[in-house]
C-alpha positions in Angstrom: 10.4 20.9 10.8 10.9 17.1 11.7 7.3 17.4 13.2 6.0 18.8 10.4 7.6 16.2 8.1 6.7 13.4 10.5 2.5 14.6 10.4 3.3 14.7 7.0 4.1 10.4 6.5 1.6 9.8 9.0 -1.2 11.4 6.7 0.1 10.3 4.1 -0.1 6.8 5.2 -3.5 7.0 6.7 -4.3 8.0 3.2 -3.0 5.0 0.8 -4.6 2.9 3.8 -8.1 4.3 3.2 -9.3 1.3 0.3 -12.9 1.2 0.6 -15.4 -0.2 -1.4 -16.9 2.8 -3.6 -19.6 1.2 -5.2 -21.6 -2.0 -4.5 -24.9 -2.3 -6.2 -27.4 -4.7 -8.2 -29.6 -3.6 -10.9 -33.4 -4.5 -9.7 -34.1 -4.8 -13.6 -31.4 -7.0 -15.0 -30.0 -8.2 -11.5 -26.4 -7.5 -12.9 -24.1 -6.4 -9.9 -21.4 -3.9 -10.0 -18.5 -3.3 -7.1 -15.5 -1.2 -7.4 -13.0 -0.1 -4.7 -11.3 3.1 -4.4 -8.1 4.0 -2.6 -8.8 7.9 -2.6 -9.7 9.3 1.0 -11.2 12.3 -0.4 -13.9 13.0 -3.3 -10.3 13.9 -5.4 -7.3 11.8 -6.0 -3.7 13.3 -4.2 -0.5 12.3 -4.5 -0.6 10.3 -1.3 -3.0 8.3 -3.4 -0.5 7.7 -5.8 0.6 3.6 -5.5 3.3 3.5 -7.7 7.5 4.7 -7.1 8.4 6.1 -10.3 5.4 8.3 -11.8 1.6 8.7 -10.6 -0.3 5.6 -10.8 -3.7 5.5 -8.7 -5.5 2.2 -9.2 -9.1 0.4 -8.3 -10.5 -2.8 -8.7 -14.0 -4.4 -9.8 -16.5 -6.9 -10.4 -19.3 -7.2 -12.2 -21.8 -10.3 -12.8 -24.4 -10.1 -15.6 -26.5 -12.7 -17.4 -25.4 -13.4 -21.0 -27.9 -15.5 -22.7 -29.2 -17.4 -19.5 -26.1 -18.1 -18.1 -24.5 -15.7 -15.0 -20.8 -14.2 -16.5 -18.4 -13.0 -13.6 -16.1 -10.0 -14.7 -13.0 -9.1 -13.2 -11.4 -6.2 -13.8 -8.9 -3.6 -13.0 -9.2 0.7 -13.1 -6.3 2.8 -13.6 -5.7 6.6 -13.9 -2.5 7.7 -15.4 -1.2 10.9 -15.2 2.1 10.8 -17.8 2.3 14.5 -19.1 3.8 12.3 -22.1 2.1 13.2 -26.0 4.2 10.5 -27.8 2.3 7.5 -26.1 -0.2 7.6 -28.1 -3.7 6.4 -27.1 -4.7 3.6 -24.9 -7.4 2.0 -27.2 -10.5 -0.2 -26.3 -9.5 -3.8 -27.2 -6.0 -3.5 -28.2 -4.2 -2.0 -25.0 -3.0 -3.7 -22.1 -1.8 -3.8 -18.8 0.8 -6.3 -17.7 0.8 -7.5 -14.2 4.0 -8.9 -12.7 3.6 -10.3 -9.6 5.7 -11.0 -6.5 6.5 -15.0 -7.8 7.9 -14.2 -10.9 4.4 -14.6 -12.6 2.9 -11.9 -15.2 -0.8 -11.9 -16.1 -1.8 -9.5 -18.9 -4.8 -7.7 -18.9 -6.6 -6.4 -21.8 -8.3 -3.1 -22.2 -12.1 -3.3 -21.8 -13.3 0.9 -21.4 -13.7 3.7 -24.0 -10.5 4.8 -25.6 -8.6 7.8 -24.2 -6.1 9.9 -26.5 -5.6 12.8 -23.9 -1.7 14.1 -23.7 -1.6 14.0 -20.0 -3.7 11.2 -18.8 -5.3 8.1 -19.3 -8.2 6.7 -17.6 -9.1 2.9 -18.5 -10.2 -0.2 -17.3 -8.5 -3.4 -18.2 -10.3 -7.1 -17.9 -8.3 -9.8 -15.6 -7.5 -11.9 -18.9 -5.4 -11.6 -22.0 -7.6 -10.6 -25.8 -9.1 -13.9 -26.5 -9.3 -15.3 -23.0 -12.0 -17.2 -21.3 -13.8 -15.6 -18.8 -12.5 -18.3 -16.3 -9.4 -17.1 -16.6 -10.6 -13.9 -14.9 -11.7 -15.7 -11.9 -8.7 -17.7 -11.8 -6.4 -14.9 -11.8 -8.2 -12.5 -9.8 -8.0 -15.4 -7.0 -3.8 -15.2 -7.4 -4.5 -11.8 -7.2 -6.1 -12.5 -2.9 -2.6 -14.1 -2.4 0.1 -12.5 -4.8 1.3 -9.0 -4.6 1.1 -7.2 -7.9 5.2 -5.6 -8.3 5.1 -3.8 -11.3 2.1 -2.9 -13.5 3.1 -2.2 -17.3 0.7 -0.2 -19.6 0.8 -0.6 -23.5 -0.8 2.1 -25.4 -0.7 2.6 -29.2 2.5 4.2 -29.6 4.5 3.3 -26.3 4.3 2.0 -23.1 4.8 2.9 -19.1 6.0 0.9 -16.1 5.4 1.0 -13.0 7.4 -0.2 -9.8 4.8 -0.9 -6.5 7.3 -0.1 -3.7 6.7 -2.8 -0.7 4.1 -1.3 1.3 1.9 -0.2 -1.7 2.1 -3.8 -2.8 -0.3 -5.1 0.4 -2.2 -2.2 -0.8 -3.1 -2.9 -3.8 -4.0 -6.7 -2.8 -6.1 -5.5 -0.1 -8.3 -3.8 -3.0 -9.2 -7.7 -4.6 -9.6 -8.9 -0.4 -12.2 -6.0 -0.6 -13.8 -7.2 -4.1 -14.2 -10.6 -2.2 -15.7 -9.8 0.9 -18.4 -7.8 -0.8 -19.5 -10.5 -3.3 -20.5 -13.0 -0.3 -22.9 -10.1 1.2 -25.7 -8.7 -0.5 -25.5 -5.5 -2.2 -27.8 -2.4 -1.4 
């Protein structure tokens, strides 16, 4: 039994180690670029994919850079998929949700929800922009480069009617970092 249960950390270990850049590509047409990380081993997501202590958190990171009348725009963003089993929350709703960062110094950045709203009972699926409503694009940039340095702690997520937090246990924390050291090293090579 303790071998079993010993395989069984080791797995899941390799597992939440296995962030890899799951998309990296540039649009011969527009030029825009796309990269996005994944922290799944397998073609599903498992519970050793899971990064958070209390509940099932699985979380991604991106980048994009398009041109907006003339001038290059660099997006930052983040991807999370929820699984809460939880009816009351509501909906997590394009432009009004968001996702509240706390990081290991104390700091909080607030992200605000940039994907499709999603109204299912069980699960959400979104993508949040590295800034606050309002914000200036810089401010992505800026706090994505915190985000190289500063373990994320605990991720809260508003939706419409309530709201979930997250606790990112110690190891997970280097984890999720690792996914924005990914995002960085792939933006000074060229894409595919």
């Amino acid at each position: 039994m303790k071998n079993v249960l010993i395989l069984f950390f080791a797995l899941a270990g390799f597992s939440t180690a296995a962030q890899t850049i799951a998309l990296n590509s540039t649009d011969a047409t527009t030029g825009n670029r796309l990269i996005t990380t994944s922290n799944r081993k397998g073609m599903e997501l498992t519970i050793a994919d899971n990064v958070a202590r209390d509940g099932a958190l699985f979380f991604a990171a991106g980048y994009n850079n398009s041109v907006t009348k003339g001038a290059a725009v660099n997006n930052y963003f983040i991807d999370l998929t929820i699984i809460h089993n939880d009816n009351r929350l509501g909906c997590l709703q394009e432009f009004t949700s968001t996702a509240i960062l706390t990081l290991e110094d104390g700091s909080k950045i607030e992200c605000f929800q940039i994907s499709d709203s999603d109204c299912d009972k069980s699960s959400f699926k979104a993508a949040f922009a590295l800034m606050p409503k309002g914000g200036k694009p810089a401010e992505m940039q800026t706090n994505f480069a915190k985000l190289l340095n500063t373990p994320i702690t605990e991720i809260e997520v508003v939706a419409t009617e309530g709201s979930l937090t997250y606790k990112i246990p110690g190891k997970k924390r280097e984890i999720l970092k690792k996914h924005f050291i990914l995002i960085e090293q792939a933006r000074e090579k060229p894409s595919k």
